[in-house]
N, C-alpha and C positions, 0 to 999 in steps of 0.2 A: 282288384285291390293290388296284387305283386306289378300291372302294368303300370298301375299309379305311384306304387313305390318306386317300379324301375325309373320313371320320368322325373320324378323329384331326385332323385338319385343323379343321375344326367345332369340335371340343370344346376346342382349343388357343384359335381365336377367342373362345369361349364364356368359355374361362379370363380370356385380357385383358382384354374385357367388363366381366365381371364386376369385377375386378379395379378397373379405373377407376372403377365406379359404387361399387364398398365405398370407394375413396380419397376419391370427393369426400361419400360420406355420411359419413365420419368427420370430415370437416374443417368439414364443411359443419350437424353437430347441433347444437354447439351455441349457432347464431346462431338454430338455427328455434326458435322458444319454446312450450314442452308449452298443451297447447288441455285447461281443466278439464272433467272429464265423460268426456273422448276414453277410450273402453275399448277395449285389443286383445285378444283370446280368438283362443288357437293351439293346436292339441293335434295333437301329435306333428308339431310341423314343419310344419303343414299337409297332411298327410296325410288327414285326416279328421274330421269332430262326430261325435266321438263323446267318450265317456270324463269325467272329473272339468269338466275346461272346459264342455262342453256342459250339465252336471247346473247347473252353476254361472251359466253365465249365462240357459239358462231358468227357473231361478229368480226370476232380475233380472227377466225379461221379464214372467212370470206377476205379480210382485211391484214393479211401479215404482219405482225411486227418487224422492223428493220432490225431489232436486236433478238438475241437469241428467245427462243420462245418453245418450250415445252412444256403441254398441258397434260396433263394425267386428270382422267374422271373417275370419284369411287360410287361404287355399287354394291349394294346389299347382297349376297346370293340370291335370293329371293327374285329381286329384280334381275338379276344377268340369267336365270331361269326363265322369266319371261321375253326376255330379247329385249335387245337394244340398238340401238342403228349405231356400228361399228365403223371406224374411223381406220386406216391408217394412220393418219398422222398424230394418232392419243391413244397415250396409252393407258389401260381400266387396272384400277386395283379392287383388290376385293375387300369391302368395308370390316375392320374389327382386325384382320388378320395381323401377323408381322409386318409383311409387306405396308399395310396401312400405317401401321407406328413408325415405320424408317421414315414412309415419305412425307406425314404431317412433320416430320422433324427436320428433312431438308428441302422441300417445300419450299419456298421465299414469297411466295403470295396462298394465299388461302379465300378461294372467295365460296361462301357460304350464304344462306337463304335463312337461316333458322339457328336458334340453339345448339353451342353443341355440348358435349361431355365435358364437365369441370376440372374433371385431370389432364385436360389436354394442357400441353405446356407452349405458350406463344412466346421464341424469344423476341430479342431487339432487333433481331438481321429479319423475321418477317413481317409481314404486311399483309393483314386480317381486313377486307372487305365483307363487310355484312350486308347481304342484299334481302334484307327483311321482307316476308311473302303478304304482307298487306296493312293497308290504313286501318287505324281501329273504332270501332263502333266499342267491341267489350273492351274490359279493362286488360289492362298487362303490366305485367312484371309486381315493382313496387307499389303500384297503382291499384292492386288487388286488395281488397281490406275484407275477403271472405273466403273461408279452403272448402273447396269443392274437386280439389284435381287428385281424383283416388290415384292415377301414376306419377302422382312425384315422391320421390323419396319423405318416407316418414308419413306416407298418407296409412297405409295398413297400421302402424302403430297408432295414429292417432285416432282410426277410427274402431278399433276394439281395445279402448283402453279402460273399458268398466264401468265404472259409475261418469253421469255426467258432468264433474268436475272433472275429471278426469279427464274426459274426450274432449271439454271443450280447451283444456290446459296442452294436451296435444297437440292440439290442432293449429295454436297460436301458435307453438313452436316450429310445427312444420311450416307454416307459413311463412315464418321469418327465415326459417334454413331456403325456401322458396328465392323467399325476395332476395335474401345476402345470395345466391347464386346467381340469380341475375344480373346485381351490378360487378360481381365478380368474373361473370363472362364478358359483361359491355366494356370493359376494362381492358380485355384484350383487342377491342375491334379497333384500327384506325379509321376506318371512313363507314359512316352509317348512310343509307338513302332515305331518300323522301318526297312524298308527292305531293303535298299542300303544308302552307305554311302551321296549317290546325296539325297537321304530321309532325310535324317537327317539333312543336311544341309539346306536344304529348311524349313524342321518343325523348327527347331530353330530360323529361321527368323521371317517365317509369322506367326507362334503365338506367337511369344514372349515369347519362352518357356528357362526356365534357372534349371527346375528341370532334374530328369533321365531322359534319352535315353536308350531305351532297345533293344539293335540292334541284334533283332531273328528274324525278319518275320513276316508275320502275320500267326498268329493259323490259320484262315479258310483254307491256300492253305496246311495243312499239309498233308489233305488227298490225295492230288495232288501225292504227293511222296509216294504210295502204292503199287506202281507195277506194275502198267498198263497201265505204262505213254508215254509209246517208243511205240505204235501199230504205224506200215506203213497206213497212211492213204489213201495212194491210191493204197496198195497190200492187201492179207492176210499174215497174220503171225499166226502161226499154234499154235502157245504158248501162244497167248493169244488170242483165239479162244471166250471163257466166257467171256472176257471183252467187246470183239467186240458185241459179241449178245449181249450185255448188252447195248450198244451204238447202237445198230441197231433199237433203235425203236418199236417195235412188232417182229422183224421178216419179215417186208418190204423186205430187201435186201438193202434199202435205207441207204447212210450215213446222217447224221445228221449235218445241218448246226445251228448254236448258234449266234441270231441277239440279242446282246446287246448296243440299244445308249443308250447316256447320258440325261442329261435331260436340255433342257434349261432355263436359270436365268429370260430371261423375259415372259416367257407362263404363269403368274401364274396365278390361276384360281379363285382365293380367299375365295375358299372352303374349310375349314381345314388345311391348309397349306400344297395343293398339287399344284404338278403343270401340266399343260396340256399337251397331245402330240398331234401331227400332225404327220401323217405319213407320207413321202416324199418318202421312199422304195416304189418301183410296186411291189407288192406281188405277182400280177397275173402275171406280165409278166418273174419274179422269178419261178412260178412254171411251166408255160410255156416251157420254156427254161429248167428247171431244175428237175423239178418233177420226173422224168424218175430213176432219182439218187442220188437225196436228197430228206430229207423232212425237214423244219425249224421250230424252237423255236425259241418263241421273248420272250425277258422278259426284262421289263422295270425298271428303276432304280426307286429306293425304294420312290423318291419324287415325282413320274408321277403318276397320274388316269386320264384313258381315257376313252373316251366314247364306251359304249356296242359295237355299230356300227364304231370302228374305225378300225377296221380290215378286209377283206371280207369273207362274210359266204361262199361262196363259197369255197375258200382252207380250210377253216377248215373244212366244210361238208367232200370235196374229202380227207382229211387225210393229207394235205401238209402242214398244217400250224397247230401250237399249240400254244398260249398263255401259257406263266408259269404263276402261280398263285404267290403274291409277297413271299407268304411262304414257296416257293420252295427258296434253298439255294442253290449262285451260284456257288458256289464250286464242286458242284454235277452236274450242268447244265454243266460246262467248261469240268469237265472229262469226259462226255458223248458226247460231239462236238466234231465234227472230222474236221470244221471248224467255226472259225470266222469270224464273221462281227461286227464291233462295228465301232465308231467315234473316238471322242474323251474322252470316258472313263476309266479309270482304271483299268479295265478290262484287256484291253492289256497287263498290267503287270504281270498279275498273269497268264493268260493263255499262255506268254512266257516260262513258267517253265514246258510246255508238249510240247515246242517245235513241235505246230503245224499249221497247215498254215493260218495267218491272212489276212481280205482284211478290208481295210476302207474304208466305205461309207460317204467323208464328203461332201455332196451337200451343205454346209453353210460354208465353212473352210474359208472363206476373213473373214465375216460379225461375225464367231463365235469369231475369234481370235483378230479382230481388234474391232467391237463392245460389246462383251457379257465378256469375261474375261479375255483373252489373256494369255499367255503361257508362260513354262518355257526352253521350248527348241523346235530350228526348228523341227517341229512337220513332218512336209513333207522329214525330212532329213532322219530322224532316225527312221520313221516309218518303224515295220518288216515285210511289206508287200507293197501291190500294194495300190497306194489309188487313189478312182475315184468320179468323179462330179456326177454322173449318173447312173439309174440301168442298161443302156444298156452298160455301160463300164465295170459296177464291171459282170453282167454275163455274158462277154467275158475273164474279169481276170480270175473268177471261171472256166470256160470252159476249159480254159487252163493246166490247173494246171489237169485237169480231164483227157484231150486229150493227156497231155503230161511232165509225171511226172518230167520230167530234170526242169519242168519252176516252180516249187518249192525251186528245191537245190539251186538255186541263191539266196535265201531269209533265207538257213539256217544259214551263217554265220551273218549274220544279226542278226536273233533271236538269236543268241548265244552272239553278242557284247553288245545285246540289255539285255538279260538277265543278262549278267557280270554288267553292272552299273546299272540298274532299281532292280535288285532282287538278288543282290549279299548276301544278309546274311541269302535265305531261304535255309532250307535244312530238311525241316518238323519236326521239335522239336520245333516249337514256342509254342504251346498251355504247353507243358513241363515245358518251362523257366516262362511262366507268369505266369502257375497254381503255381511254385514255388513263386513267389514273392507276391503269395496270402495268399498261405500255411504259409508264414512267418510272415505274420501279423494276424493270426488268435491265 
């Protein structure tokens, strides 16, 4: 009980803290004056380099700017506790801190992946690249017409608010403080990305966006188009033997399956602003069945922490089962999978452009689409693959596909229609076009 008081105690401190240092950086932006060259690269909050930010500014690095050019990357403590690949030539701030409020303030580029804090103050001297971390299947922003997202602001009021009038009266509110945040942030970005013209028609809705459209792709999947992207995944191909061992894990023989879900709106844990998982996949009964000839990575989207024990030691002891750490970059994990498993994440869209064989795992697909966020297009329609309620259906889909390579090729024109409208504008030069439009304001 008194450790539970000390900890509220703490985080109440931590609030006013905070609190003071956002009042005097808002008052205090804009006397500091934006420093030319000054680049800030953030993805996902500082949570981690990985993703479109990282494609984009190694670009820069590989590729010098002729004009002055200093990139500072921020970092969560959390994350610079787990290590990061350290740079001379950039410099790391630590997310939240002092140091973070001078430098969003002189700053003159800001390129970002996601949402950030509504107090932040964008003046007219910078330039806000939003390098959005995926095409949408669920809904976003203003496009949401249902509150399921227990961490956003006004979600705990609205959801012990009493009697049923009550909570559903909340709720609408929160939802609307939601959306007006939204187009209140899209409002700061000058140049948004996008990978299909179905992209861009969506992002102009649900955020409320009336500035550029930069329709390249996203930088992370450029690496995707390197060469090694056509291996037969249920033969050998003798030409790219290297990539294969590269994809083989150690040297198992094993191929490699890639479990990416999504994360759900109402799990949230009220810990930092993560949110929970529950595993629903049989892992054991996956290596069971499958171990012989796969082994799997799971890696969870960048807003889930799960508990130590949410996995079973056992396939990880035997070698079948790997955890990605969230610093591992998916881009890297997708071209080493020789299959997917994902739900309903975005995922699927990028891993379409290796045109290899997808399964969905949606054991919640009623309750996800009709209660949590619902959708932009029949999701069962157009999915490029099998999709199943159960593990003992998805490892009879897998099996298949294993047993009898022709039960793939029904799925390939699929991936092919599905890639013509979800990722019609990549073609691996995105991180080129945007480092461009960075170069240009420097």
């Amino acid at each position: 009980m008194i450790r539970r008081k000390n900890r509220g105690l703490k985080k109440s401190v931590k609030k006013v803290l905070k609190g003071i240092v956002v009042s005097v950086y808002r008052c205090m932006t804009h006397i500091i004056p934006t420093k030319k060259g000054l680049v800030v690269f953030d993805s996902f909050m500082g949570k981690s380099y990985t993703g479109s930010v990282r494609a984009v500014y190694e670009r820069m690095m590989a590729n010098k700017p002729k004009n002055d050019f200093e990139p500072v990357w921020v970092f969560t403590r959390e994350a610079l506790r787990k290590g990061l690949p350290q740079s001379p030539e950039c410099r790391i701030v630590t997310y939240g801190t002092i140091q973070y409020y001078r430098l969003m303030s002189r700053a003159s580029v800001w390129v970002f992946d996601t949402r950030h804090e509504g107090y932040l103050v964008k003046k007219k001297s910078q330039y806000y690249i939003q390098l959005w971390h995926g095409t949408p299947l669920k809904k976003l922003g203003v496009d949401i017409d249902m509150f399921s997202m227990k961490g956003e602001e006004g979600a705990e009021e609205a959801l012990n608010s009493g009697s049923a009038q009550k909570i559903a009266e909340a709720k609408r509110k929160a939802l609307q403080n939601y959306k007006d945040r939204v187009a209140e942030e899209s409002r700061k970005w000058d140049v948004l990305i996008s990978a299909s013209p179905f992209t861009s028609e969506v992002f102009r809705r649900c955020f409320v966006y009336n500035n550029e459209l930069l329709e390249c792709g996203y930088p992370r999947n450029d690496v995707l188009f390197s060469g090694d992207i056509d291996i037969n995944t249920t033969g050998s191909d003798p030409e790219n033997a290297q990539a294969e061992d590269r994809r083989d894990m150690g040297g198992s023989g094993r191929k490699n399956i890639l479990y990416a879900p999504t994360w759900r709106d109402d799990n949230y844990s009220g810990e930092g602003g993560w949110y929970g998982y529950e595993p629903k996949l049989d892992i054991e009964a996956l290596e069971k069945a499958l171990g012989n000839e796969y082994r799997l990575t799971v890696k969870l989207h960048y807003l889930v922490k799960c508990k130590k024990n949410a996995f079973p030691a056992h396939s990880i002891e035997s070698g079948f089962l790997r955890v990605a750490d969230k610093g591992e970059d998916m881009a890297d994990l997708l071209r080493e999978a020789d299959i997917l498993i994902t739900d309903y994440s975005s995922v699927m869209f990028d891993y379409a452009l290796l045109d290899r064989p997808m399964f969905f795992y949606a054991y919640d697909l009623e309750r996800y689409r009709d209660e949590l966020r619902g959708w932009y297009f029949d999701f069962e329609e157009e999915a490029p693959g099998p999709v199943s309620r159960d593990t003992e259906r998805l490892i009879t889909d897998i099996s298949e596909l294993e047993t009898n390579p022709e039960n793939d090729r029904k799925w390939k024109e699929k991936r092919k229609s599905f890639k013509e409208k979800f990722a019609k504008f990549e073609d691996g030069h995105a991180s080129q076009r945007v480092a461009g439009k960075i170069e240009a304001r420097l």
